[in-house]
Structures are given as C-alpha cells and as structure tokens.
C-alpha positions in Angstrom: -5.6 43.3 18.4 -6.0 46.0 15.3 -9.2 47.1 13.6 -10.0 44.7 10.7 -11.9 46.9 7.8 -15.5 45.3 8.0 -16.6 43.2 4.9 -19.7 42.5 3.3 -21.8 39.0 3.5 -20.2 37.7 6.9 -19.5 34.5 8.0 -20.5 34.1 11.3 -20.0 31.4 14.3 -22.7 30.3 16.0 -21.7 29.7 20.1 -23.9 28.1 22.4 -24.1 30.5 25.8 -24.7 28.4 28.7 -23.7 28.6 32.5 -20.6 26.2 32.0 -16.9 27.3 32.1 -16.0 25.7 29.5 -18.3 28.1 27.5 -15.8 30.6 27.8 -13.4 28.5 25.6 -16.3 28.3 22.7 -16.5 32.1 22.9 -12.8 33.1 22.9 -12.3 30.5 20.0 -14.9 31.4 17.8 -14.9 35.3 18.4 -10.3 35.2 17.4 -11.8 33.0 14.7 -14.0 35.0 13.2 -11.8 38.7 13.8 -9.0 36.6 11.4 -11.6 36.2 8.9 -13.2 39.5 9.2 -16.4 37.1 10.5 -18.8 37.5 13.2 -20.2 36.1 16.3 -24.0 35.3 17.2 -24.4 34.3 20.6 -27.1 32.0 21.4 -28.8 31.4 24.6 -31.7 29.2 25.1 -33.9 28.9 28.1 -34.9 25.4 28.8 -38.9 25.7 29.7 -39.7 25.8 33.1 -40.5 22.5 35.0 -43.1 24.0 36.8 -45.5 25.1 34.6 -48.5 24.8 37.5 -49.7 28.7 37.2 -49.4 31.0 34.2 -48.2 34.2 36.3 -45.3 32.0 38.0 -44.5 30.3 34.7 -44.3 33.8 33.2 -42.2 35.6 35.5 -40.2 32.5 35.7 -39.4 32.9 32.4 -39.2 37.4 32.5 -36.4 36.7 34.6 -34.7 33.7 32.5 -34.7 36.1 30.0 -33.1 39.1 31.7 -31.1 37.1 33.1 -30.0 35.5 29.7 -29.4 39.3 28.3 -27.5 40.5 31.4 -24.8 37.4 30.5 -24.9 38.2 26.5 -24.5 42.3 27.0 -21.3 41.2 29.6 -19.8 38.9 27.0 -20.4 41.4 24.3 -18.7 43.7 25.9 -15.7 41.4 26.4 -15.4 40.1 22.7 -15.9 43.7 21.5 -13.3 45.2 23.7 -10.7 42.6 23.0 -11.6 41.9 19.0 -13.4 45.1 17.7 -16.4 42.5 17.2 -19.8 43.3 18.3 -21.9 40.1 18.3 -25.3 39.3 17.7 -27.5 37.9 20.1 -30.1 35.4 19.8 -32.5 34.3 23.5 -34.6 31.3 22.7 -36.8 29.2 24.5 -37.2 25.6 23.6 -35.0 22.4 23.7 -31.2 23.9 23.1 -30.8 21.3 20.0 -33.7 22.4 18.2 -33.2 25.6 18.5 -29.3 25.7 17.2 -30.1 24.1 14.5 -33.5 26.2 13.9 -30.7 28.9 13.8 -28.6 27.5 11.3 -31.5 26.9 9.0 -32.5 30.3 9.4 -29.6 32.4 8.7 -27.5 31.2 6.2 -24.2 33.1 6.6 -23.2 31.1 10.0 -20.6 28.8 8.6 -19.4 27.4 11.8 -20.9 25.9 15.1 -18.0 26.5 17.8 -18.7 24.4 20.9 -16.6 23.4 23.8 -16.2 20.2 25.7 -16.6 19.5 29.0 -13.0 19.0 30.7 -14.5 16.7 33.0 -14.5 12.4 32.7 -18.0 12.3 32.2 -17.9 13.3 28.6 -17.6 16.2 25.9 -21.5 17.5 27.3 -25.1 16.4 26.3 -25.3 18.8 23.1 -21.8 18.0 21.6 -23.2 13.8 21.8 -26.6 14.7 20.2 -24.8 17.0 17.8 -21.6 15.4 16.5 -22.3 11.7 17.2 -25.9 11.3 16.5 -26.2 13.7 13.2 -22.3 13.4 12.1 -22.7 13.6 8.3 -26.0 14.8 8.2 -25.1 18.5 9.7 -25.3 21.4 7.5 -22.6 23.0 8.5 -18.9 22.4 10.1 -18.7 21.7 14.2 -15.4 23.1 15.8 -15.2 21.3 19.0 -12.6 23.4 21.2 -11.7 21.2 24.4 -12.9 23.0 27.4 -9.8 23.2 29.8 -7.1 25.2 27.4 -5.9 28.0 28.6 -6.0 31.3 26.9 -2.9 31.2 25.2 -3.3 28.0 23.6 -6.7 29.2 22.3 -5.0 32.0 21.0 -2.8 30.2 19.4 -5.0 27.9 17.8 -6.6 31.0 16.1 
C-alpha cells in the first residue's frame, strides 16, 4: 500500500487483542480501515485478574508475565500493521474485566470513532464481548461497533475496506 500524508486529530479504531483467531480479522479490518481514512489503530489488551489471588508474590508475577506476555503479542502485531499499512498503533495493556475497560477507553480518548470486533466463526455465537456489547447496550453505545465475521479470508477483508 502507498504512504498516506499523516493528518491532524485522528480517528482511531479501537480493537480488542485477545488470543482468538478470529482477532486477526478485527485487526486487518480496522487497521485497512483506518490507512483509507488517514486513521489510526489502538490496540487493547486486557488481562483478566488472576484466579488465584492466594499469595501477593505469585499474584504479582502472575500478572509481570501477563503483561509481558501481552506486550510481546502487541509489538508483533505492530510490526505487521506497520509494515503492511505505514500505520504504527498505539497500545493500551489493562487489567480488569475486558468490558469495562473498552469502554473506560472510549470514555477516555475521544478521537476513537469506531470499535472493530470480530465474531467467533464457530456455532456457539459471535463471542462473550460482542453479546454484552451490541445486544445488551445497542443504542446506548457512544460510538459505532463494526462487527467483521471472524472466518473471511484476507481478500474479502480487503475488499470490504
């Protein structure tokens, strides 16, 4: 893809990093998305807390290694958007419930525009966060969801961009 001149005030899209494969979808979606605009990308990855939360110096390296762990996926994903858009993304690493924390995002920075999230290809339904998200706040969200169904291929997601 060519260089787009850099703008402004961007409008960024938010994606949700998680260990799914249909992740990938969200990512490639919203990052061609945002190069046609002349947007941007923040990633967001939150670490669920620990279940065991029994002693303070295993619940803290628990959570050292979440979070390294957490950076090592964002840097590799950076370094994919960038080299195929020009687009270097934000990152954001959170800890907390994964809801309350994307929409603690959105309330915070004001120039994401767009939540980009992908559904599960399998029979079980779209996922957990596109439910809570779409079907329990639909109209109350601040902002537009961009469901993207997890099993397209590359090409069709670049073709929907």
């Amino acid at each position: 893809m060519p260089e787009k001149a850099p703008t402004g005030v961007r409008n960024k899209f938010l994606v949700v990093v998680d260990e799914t494969p249909e992740c990938k979808s969200a990512i490639r979606f919203a990052s061609r998305r945002a190069w046609h605009v002349g947007g941007g990308v923040i990633l967001l990855y939150v670490i669920e807390p620990p279940e065991f939360q029994h002693w303070m110096g295993v619940e803290q390296a628990m959570r050292d290694e979440a979070r390294e762990a957490a950076e090592e996926i964002l840097q590799a994903l950076a370094e994919e958007i960038q080299r195929e858009t020009t687009i270097v993304p934000e990152f954001v690493i959170r800890e907390g419930s994964t809801k309350e924390q994307v929409l603690a995002l959105i309330e915070e920075d004001t120039d994401i525009r767009v939540l980009v999230l992908a559904a599960s290809p399998d029979s079980g339904g779209p996922g957990p966060l596109i439910k809570s998200l779409v079907f329990e706040m639909s109209g109350t969200f601040a902002i537009p969801i961009t469901v993207v169904p997890g099993n397209l291929t590359a090409r069709q997601l670049d073709a929907v961009t």
